[in-house]
Structures are given as C-alpha cells and as structure tokens.
C-alpha positions in Angstrom: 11.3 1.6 -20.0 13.2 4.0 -18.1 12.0 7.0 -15.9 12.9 9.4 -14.1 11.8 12.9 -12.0 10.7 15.4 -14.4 12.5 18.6 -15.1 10.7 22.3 -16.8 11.6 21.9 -20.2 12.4 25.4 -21.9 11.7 23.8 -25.8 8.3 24.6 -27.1 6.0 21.5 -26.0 4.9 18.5 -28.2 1.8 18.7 -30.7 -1.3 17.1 -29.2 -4.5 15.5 -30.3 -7.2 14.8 -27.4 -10.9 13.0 -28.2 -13.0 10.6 -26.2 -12.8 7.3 -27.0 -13.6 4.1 -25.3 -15.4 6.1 -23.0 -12.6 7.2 -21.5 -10.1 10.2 -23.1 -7.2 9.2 -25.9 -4.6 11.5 -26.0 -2.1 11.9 -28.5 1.3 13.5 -28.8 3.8 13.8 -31.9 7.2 15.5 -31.4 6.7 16.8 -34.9 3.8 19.1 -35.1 3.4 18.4 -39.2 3.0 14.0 -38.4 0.4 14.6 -36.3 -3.1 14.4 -38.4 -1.4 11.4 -39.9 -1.3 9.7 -36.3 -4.0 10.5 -35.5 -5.7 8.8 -38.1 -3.5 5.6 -36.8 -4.4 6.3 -33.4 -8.5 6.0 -34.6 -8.3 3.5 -36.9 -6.9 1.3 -34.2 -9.8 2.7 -31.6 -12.6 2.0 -34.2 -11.2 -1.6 -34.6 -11.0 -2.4 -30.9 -14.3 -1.2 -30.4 -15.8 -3.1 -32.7 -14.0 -6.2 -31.3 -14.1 -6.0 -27.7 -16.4 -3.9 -26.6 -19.3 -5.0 -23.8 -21.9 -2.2 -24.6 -22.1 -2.7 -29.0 -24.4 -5.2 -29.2 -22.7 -6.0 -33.0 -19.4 -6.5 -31.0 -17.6 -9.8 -31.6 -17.3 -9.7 -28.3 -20.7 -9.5 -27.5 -21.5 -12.2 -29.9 -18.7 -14.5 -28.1 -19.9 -14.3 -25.3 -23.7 -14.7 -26.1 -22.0 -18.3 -27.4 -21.1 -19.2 -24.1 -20.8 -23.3 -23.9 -20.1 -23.5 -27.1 -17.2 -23.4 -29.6 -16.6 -20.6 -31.9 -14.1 -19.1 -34.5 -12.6 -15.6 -33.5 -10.9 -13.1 -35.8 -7.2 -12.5 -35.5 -7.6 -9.1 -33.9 -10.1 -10.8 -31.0 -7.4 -13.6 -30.6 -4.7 -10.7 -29.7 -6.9 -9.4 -27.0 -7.8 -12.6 -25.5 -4.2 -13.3 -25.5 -3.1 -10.3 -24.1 -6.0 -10.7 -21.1 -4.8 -15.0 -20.5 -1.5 -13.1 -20.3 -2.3 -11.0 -18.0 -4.0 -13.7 -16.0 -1.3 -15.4 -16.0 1.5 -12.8 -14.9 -0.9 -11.7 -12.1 -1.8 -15.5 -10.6 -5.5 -14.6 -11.5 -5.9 -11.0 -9.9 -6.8 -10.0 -12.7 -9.1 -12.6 -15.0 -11.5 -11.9 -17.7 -13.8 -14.0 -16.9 -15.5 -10.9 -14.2 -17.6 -9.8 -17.1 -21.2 -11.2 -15.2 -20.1 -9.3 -12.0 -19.5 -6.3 -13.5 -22.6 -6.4 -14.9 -24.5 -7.8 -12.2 -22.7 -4.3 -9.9 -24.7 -2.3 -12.8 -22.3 -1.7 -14.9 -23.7 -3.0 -17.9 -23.6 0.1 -20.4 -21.1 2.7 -20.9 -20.0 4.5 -17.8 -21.3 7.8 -19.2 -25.0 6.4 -18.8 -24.8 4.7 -15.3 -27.1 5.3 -12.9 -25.1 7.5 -10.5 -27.2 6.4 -7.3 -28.8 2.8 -8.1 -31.2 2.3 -5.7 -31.4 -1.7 -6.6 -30.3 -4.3 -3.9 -26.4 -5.5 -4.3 -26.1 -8.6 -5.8 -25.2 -12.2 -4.6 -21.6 -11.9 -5.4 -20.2 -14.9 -6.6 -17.0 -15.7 -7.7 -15.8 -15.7 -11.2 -15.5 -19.0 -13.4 -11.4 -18.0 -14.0 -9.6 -17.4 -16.6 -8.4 -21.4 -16.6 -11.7 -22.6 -17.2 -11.3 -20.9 -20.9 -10.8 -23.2 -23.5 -8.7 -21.8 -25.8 -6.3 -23.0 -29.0 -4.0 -20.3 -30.6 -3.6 -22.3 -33.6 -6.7 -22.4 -34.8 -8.4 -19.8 -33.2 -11.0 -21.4 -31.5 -12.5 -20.5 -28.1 -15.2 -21.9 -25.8 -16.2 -20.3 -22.9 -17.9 -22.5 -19.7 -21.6 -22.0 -20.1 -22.8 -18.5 -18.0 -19.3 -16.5 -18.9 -18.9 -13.3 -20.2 -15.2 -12.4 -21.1 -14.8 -8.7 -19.9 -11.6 -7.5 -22.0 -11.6 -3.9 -21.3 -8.9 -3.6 -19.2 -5.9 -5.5 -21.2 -7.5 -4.5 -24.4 -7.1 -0.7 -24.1 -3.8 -1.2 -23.0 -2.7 -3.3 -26.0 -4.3 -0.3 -28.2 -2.2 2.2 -26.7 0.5 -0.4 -27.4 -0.7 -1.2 -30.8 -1.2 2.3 -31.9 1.9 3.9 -30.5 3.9 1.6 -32.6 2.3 1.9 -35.5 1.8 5.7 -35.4 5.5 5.9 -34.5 6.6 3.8 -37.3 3.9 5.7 -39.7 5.2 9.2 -38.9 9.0 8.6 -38.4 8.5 10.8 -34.3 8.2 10.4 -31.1 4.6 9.2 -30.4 2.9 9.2 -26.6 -0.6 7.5 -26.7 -2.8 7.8 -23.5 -6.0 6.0 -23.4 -7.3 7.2 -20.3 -3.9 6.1 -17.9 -3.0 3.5 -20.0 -0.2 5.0 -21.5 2.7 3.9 -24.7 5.7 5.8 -25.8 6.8 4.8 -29.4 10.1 6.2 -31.4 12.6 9.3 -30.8 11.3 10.9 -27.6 12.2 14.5 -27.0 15.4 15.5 -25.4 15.0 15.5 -21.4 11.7 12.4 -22.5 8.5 12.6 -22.3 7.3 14.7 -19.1 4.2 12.6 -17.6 2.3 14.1 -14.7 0.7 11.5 -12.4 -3.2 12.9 -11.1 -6.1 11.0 -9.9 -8.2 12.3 -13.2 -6.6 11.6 -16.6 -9.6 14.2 -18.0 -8.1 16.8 -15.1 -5.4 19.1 -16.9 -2.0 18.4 -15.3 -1.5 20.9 -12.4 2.0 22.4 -10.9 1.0 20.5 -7.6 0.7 16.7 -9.6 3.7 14.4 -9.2 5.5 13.9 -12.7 8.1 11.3 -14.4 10.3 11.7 -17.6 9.2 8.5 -19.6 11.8 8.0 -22.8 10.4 4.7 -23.8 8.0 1.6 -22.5 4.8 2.6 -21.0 3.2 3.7 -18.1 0.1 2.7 -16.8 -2.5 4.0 -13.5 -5.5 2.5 -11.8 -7.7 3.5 -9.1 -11.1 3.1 -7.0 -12.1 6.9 -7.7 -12.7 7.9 -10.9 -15.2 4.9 -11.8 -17.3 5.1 -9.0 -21.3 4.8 -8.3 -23.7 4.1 -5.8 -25.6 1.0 -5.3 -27.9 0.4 -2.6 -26.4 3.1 -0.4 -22.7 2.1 -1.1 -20.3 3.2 -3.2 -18.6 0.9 -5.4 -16.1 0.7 -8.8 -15.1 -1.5 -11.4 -12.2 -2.8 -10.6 -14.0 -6.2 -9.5 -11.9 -8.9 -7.3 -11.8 -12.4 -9.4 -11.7 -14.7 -5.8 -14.6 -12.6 -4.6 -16.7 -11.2 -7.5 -17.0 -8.2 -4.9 -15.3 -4.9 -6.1 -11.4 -4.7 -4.5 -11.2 -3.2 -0.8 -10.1 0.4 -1.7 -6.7 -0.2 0.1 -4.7 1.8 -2.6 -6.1 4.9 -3.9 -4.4 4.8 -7.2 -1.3 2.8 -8.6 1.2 3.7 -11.8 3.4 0.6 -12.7 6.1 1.3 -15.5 7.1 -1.8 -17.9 8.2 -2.4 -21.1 4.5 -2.6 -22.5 1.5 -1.4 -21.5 -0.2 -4.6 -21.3 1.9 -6.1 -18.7 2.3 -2.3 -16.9 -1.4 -2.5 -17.0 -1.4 -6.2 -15.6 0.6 -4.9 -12.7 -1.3 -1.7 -11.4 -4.8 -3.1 -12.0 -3.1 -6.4 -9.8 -1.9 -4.3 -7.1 -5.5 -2.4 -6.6 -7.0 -5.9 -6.2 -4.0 -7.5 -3.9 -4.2 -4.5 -1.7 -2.3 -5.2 1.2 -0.4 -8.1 -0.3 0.4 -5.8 -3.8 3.8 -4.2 -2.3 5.2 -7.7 -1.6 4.3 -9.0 -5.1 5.0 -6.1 -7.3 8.6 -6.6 -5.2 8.9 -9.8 -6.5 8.2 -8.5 -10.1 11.1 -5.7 -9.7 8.8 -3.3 -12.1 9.2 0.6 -10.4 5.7 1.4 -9.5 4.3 4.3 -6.8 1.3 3.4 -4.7 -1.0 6.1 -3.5 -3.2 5.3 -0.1 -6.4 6.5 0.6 -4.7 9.2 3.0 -2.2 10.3 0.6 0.7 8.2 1.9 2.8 7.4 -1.3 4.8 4.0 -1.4 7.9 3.8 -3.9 8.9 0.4 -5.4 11.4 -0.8 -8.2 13.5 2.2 -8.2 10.5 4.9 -8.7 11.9 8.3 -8.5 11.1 10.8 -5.9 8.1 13.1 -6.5 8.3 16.5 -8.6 5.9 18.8 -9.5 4.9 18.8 -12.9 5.9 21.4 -15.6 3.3 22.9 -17.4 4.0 21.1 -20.7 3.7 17.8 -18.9 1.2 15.4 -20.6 -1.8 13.7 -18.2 -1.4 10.3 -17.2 -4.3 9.9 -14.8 -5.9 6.8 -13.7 -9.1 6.0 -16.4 
C-alpha cells in the first residue's frame, strides 16, 4: 500500500454508490461511471453473505447458532471458516489485543442488538467485568472445519469480518468491472485495480457518515487499504458513564480512551484493521508496537495532538472530491 498527502484533483471525480450496511455506511467508488451498478451488486452480494454468517444481532446467523453451541463441536461453512481465520489472525498479529472471544462483554456493556437500537442512556448497573476466555482457548482445525468453543463463549467477529468484506468485495468488484474499485465499510477501507491518476484521495474525520470537509486531513491511497478506529462514534451511557465497543481482552472493560482515533495503512484491510483497533486497546504502549510492525499509521489524542508513525505523510486538507474514511 502506498500513500501519500493528497493534492485537488482538477478530473471530474469517481462514480459513487453509498447505502447502510452492517449498521454502519458502505461506500462504493468505480473510476468508470458505466461499472458501477455492476459493483455494486458485488459489493451487496458480499454484505448479504457476511451478514448472514457473522452477524451477533440475526438470530438465523451461523454465527449465532455457533455460538449458542458453545462446549461443543460443530461443522462451519467455508465462508465462517474465512472469518474465523481472519479474526485467529488478527489475534495472533496483535499478541491478543484484539480476540474474538469478547463477544459476552460486549454484550454484557449492552450492546447486545444493533447499535441503531441501543439504549442511549442505560440506566442498569455496569457489569462484573471479567476477562475474556482468549482466542487460544478456541479449538479450531482448518482441515476439516471443525470448531469448538470453551463452554460460556461467544465469538464476536465483527471487527475482522467487515474488514475482510471490504477486502473480499473490492477484489472481486475490481476484477468484475475491469476499474479502479474503493470499498469503505464504515473506516474499514480496500482499494482494488487501476486507481485514478494522482490515487485515490481519502479524507481522514472522526465520522465516516460526516461528508468529508476542507478542514479533514486526507491521504492519496493507490492501492492496499486503509483502516480507522476510535472511542467516539460508538458510544453510550451506562450507569452514568460513557462507554464504547472497543472492549479490552485482558480486562473485559472497554479500552482507556488514550487515542481518540487511529488509521493504520497495510496491504489488507484485515491486518490494517488488526493494527488500529490494536493500537486503541494498547493505548500508551500502541506507538512502541505499531513501531515494531513498521506499518505508517497517524494517531489522534483526545486533545487533538496527532502522532505520525511508519512514514505517514504530513496532514493536508482534503479536496472536495476526497472520499470519507472515518472511523465506524
């Protein structure tokens, strides 16, 4: 992936699709105007089919039905074997900041239907926090696609399966079409084929459903993806304080809001999604590990302070044809 600070572009601007989805915003954009109902349709066939797989809030989910097998062993489909990979992966790369095993602590913070229909102010008492069984307590065998979780677990896949959909679906739009493809799924953001010349202008906001203003930050992205996450946007009040979904694994506590948002770029969006979703949970140790990952990232403190790593370019204010990659 390679970025750099964005220029005004003075050719006419990208054709663009944008829908909620995963209750969150996709966004689509096609250098050629003419390919773009045909990735679209791509782009939703690969939405329906995550949703039907990993969601927590369908109760036909395979997901949902996984996890209601907890203790014992069960077959998964192909497609629920990619996203389970993807999250062990991401387990993995982060040392177990981020683990899919947080699913009953999310819950348990109220956030146990889609974040359109929480409770704003929950008046209930916080709960216990406890920590999370981790994501090494999974037994798992690739070959014959058979899982079984320790009894109590529920898998939350959110994160690394949206970001393998905006992998997944860039790709195959790209490859469908014969363009440039961007898709963002709510910060979680792929570039496929022939980007435009000058690449793909990306402006960086809190608010991936806020339109892109002259003020925002922005990057030129020409391939690889991008990907944001934060402790504002996904916010609600329980018991008098304010807490989000980005849960701590070690704790089963949401993550002390030491970074207001981070944007990681990597070749994937699985692994750039790994990285800023890590950082928010590391907090004050997530400069010195995402060093030791060399992967250019920009960390933005409560206060505004930005922090540069990996070669991330110096801030430029965003053209008007830049796309929205705000955190989801």
């Amino acid at each position: 992936m390679t970025s750099r600070a964005a220029s005004p572009s003075l050719t006419p601007g990208p054709a663009e699709a944008v829908f909620p989805a995963l209750g969150t915003t996709a966004t689509l954009l096609v250098t050629a105007p003419s390919a773009l109902a045909a990735a679209e349709a791509v782009l939703r066939a690969e939405l329906a089919a995550v949703d039907l797989t990993c969601s927590r809030f369908r109760p036909d989910s395979e997901l949902t039905r996984v996890n209601l097998a907890a203790g014992t062993t069960v077959t998964v489909s192909e497609r629920f074997a990619e996203a389970l990979e993807a999250a062990l992966r991401t387990a993995e790369l982060t040392g177990g900041a981020v683990d899919p095993t947080v699913g009953r602590a999310v819950i348990a913070l109220g956030y146990d239907r889609t974040f359109s229909s929480l409770r704003p102010d929950d008046v209930r008492p916080l709960p216990v926090f406890r920590p999370a069984p981790g994501w090494r307590s999974i037994v798992w065998n690739a070959r014959t696609r058979r899982l079984r979780l320790p009894p109590d677990t529920y898998l939350d896949l959110g994160s690394s399966a949206k970001a393998l959909t905006a992998d997944r679906a860039a790709r195959r739009a790209a490859a469908a079409v014969g363009c440039g493809v961007v898709v963002n799924l709510g910060g979680d953001l792929a570039v496929a084929g022939t980007p435009p010349d000058g690449g793909w202008r990306i402006a960086l906001a809190d608010d991936h459903a806020v339109p892109a203003r002259s003020r925002c930050p922005a990057v030129a992205v020409t391939n690889g993806a991008l990907a944001t996450s934060g402790v504002r946007v996904r916010t609600w009040r329980r018991a008098g304080r304010t807490v989000h979904h980005i849960v701590d694994p070690v704790t089963g506590e949401p993550a002390v809001p030491v970074w207001h948002t981070v944007t990681v770029a990597a070749a994937d969006c699985v692994d750039a999604n790994a990285a800023s979703t890590a950082a928010i949970v590391l907090g004050h140790s997530a400069e010195n590990w995402l060093r030791r990952t060399g992967l250019p990232a920009r960390l933005v403190a409560p206060d505004g302070q930005v922090t540069r790593l990996g070669g991330w370019p110096p801030d430029a204010s965003a053209p008007e044809t830049a796309a929205p990659g705000g955190t989801r």
